[in-house]
BALOBA-1460 file (C-alpha; in Angstrom, 3 decimals):
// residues 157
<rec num="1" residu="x" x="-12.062" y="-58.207" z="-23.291"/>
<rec num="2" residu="x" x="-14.754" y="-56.711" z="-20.705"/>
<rec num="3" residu="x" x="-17.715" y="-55.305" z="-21.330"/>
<rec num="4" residu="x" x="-16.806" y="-51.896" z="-19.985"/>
<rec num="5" residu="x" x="-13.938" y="-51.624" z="-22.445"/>
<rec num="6" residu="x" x="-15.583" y="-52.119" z="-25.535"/>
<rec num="7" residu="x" x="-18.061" y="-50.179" z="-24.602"/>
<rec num="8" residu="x" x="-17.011" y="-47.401" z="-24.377"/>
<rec num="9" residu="x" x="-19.815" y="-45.027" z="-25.917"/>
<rec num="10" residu="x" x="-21.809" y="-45.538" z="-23.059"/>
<rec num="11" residu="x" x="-19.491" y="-43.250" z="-20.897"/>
<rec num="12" residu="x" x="-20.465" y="-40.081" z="-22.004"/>
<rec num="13" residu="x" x="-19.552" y="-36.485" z="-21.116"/>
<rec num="14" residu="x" x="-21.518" y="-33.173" z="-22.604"/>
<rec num="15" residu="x" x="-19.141" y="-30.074" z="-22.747"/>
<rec num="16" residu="x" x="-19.769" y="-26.958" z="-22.380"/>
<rec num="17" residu="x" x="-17.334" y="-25.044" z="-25.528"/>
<rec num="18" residu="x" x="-18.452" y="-21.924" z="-24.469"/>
<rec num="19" residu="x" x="-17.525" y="-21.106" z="-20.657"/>
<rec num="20" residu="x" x="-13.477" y="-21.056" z="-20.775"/>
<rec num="21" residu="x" x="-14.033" y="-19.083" z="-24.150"/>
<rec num="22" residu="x" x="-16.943" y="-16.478" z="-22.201"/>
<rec num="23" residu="x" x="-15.501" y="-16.615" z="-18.275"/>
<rec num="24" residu="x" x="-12.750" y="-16.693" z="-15.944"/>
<rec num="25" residu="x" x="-13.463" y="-20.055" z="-13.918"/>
<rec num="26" residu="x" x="-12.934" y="-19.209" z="-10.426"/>
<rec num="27" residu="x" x="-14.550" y="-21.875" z="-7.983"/>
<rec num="28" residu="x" x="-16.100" y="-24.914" z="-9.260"/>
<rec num="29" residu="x" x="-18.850" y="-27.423" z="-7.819"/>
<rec num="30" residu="x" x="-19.871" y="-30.978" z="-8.453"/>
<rec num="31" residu="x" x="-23.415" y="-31.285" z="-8.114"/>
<rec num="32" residu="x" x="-26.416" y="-33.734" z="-8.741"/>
<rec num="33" residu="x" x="-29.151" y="-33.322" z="-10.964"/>
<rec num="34" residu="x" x="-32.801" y="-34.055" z="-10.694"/>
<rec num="35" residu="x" x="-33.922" y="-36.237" z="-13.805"/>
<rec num="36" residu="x" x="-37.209" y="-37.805" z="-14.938"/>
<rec num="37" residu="x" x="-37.309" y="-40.905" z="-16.144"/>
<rec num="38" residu="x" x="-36.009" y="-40.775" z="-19.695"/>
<rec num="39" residu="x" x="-33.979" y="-38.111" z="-19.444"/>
<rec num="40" residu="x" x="-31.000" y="-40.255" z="-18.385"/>
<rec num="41" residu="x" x="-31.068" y="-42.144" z="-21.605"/>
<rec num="42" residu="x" x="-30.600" y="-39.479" z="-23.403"/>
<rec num="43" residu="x" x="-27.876" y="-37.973" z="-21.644"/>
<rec num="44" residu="x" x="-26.290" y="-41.476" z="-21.830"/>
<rec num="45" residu="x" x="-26.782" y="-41.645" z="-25.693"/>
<rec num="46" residu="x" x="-25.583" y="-37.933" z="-25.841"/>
<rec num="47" residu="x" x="-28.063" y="-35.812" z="-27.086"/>
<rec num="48" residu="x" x="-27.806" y="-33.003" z="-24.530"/>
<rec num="49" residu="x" x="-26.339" y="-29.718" z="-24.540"/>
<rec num="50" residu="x" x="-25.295" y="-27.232" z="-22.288"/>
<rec num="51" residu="x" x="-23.867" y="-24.464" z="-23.579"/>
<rec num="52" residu="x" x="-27.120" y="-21.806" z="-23.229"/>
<rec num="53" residu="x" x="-27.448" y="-23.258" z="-19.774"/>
<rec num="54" residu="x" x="-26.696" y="-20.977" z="-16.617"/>
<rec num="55" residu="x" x="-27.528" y="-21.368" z="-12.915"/>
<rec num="56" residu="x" x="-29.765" y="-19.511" z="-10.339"/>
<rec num="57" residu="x" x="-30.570" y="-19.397" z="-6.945"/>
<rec num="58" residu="x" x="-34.035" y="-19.464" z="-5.859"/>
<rec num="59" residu="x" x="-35.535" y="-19.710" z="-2.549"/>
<rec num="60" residu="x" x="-32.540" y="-21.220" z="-1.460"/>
<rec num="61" residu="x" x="-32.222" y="-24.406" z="-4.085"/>
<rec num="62" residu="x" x="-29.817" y="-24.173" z="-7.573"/>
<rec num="63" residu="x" x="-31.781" y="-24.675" z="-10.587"/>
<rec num="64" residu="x" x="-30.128" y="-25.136" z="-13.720"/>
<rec num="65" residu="x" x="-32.071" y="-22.809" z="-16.865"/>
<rec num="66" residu="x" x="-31.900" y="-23.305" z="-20.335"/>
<rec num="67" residu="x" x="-30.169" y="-26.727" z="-20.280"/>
<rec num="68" residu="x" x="-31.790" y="-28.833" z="-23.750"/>
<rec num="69" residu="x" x="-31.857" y="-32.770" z="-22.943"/>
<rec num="70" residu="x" x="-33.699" y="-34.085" z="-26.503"/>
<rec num="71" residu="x" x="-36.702" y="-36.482" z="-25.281"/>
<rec num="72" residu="x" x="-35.734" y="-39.821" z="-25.664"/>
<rec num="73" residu="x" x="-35.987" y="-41.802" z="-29.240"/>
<rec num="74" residu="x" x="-37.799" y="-44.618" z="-28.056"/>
<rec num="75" residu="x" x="-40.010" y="-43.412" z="-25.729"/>
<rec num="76" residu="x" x="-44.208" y="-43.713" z="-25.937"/>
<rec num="77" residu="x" x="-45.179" y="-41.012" z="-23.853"/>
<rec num="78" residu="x" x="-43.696" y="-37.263" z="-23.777"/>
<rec num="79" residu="x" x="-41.750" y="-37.096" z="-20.347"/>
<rec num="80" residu="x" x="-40.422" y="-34.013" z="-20.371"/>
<rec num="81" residu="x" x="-39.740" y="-30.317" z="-21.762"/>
<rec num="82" residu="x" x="-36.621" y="-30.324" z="-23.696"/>
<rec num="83" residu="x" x="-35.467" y="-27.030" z="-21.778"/>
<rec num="84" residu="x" x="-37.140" y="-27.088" z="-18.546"/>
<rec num="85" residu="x" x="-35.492" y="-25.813" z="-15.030"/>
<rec num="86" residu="x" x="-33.796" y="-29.011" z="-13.565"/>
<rec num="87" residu="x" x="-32.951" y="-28.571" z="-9.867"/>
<rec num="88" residu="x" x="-28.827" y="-28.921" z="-8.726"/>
<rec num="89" residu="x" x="-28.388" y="-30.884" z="-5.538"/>
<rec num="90" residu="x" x="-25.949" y="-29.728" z="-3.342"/>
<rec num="91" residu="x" x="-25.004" y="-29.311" z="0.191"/>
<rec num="92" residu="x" x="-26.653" y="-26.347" z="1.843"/>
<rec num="93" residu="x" x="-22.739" y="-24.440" z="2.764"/>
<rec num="94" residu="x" x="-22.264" y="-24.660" z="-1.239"/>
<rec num="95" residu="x" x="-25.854" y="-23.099" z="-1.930"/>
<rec num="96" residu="x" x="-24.472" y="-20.409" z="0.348"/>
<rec num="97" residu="x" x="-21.293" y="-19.965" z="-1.304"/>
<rec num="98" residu="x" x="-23.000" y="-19.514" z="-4.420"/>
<rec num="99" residu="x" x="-25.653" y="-17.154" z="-3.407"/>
<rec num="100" residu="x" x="-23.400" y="-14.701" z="-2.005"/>
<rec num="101" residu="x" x="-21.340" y="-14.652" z="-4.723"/>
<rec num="102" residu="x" x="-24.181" y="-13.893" z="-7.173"/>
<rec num="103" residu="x" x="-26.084" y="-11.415" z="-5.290"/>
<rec num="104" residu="x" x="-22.191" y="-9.381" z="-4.884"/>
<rec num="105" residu="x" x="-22.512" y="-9.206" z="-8.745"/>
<rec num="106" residu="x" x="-20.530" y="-9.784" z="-11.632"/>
<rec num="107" residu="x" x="-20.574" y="-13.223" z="-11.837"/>
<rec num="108" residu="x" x="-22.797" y="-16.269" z="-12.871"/>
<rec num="109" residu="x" x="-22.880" y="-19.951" z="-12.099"/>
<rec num="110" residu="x" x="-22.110" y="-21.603" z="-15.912"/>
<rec num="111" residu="x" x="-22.251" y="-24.991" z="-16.319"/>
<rec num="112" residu="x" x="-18.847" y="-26.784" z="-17.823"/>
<rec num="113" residu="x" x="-19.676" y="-29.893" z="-17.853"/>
<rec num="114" residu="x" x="-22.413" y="-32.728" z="-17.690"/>
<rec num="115" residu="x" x="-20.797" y="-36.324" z="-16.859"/>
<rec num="116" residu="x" x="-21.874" y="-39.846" z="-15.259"/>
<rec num="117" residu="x" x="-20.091" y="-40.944" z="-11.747"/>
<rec num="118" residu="x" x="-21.374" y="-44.811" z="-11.317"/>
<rec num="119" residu="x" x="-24.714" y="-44.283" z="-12.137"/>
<rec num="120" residu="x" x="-25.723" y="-40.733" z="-11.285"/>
<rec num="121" residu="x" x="-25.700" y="-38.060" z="-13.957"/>
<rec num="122" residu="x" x="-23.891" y="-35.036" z="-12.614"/>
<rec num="123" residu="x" x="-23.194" y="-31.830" z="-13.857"/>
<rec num="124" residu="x" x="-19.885" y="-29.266" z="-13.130"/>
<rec num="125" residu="x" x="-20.844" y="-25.577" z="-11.968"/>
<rec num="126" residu="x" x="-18.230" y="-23.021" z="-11.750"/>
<rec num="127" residu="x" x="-18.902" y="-19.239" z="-10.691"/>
<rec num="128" residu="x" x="-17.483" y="-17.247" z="-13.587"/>
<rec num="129" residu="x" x="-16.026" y="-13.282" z="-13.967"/>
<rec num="130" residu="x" x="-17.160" y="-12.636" z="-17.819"/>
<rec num="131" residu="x" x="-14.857" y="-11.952" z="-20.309"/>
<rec num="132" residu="x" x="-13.879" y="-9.117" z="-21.959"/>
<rec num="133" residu="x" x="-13.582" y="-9.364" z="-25.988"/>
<rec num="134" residu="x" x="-9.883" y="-8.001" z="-25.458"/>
<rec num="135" residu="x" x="-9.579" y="-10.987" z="-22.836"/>
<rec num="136" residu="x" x="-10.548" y="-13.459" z="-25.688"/>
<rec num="137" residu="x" x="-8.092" y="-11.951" z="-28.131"/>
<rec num="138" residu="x" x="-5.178" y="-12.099" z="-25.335"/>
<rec num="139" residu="x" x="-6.194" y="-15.846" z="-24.947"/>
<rec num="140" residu="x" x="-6.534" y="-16.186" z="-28.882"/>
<rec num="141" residu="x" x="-2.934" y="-15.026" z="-28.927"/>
<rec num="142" residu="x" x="-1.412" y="-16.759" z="-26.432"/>
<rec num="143" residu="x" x="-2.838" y="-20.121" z="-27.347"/>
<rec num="144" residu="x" x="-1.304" y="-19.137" z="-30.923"/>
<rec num="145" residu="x" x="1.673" y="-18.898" z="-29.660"/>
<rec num="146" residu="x" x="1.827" y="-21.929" z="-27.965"/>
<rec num="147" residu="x" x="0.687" y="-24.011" z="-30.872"/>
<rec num="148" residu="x" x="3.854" y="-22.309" z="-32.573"/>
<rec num="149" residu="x" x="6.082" y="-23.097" z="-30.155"/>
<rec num="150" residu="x" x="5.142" y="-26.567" z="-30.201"/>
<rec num="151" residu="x" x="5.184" y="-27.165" z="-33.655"/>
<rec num="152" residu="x" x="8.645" y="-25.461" z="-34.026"/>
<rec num="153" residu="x" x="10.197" y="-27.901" z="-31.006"/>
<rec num="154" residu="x" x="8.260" y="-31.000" z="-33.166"/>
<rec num="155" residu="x" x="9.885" y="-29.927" z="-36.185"/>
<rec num="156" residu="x" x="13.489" y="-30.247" z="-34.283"/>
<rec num="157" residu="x" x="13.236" y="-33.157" z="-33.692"/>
């Protein structure tokens, strides 16, 4: 058995529950994140969250607010702020993109969710149209229904 297979807590992905619940996800973006040192450890280990988080523009970079990554466990010196502004790397035409979209209004840049490719930690940005609380209940329903439907077809068989 290989290494990678066993283990497999090491692969780690933060969600964020909130955003399909709170927005319509219209275009989303990969992007890289700027880390100190220990920061990356704890992601790995898991003890991040970004479900407060939410994305600006300023001056013409991304910065990612509100995100908490705990300070690492083992650690001798304090690093970092658990919920500092981390910067988003991406290419300049997507900073674009998302800047005119946000200053037209009505939407915001949420992050769904936070995820290792190889080595680099990087983190899934949509720009989201909020919800309305009858848009959750028609979801609420129609998920319902679905979960019905299934179980009824399970139970025929």
């Amino acid at each position: 058995m290989s290494a990678q297979l066993s283990d497999s807590g090491r692969y780690t992905e933060i969600r964020n529950s909130k955003a399909r619940r709170d927005y319509f996800i219209e275009d989303k973006f990969e992007a890289g994140i700027a880390l100190r040192g220990t920061e990356v450890k704890s992601i790995r280990s898991g003890r991040a969250q970004i479900n407060d988080a939410f994305g600006r523009v300023q001056q013409g970079e991304v910065w990612l607010c509100n995100a908490h990554i705990d300070p690492y466990e083992f650690d001798t010196s304090n690093d970092h702020a658990a919920r500092r502004d981390r910067k988003l790397l991406l290419h300049r035409h997507e900073i674009r993109k998302i800047a005119q979209a946000l200053d037209a209004g009505g939407r915001a840049l949420v992050p769904l969710r936070m995820y290792f490719k190889d080595a680099l930690v990087k983190v899934e940005v949509a720009l989201g149209t909020g919800k309305k609380l009858f848009d959750k209940r028609e979801d609420l329903k129609r998920r319902a229904q679905q979960r019905d439907t299934a179980r009824a077809l399970r139970s025929r068989r």
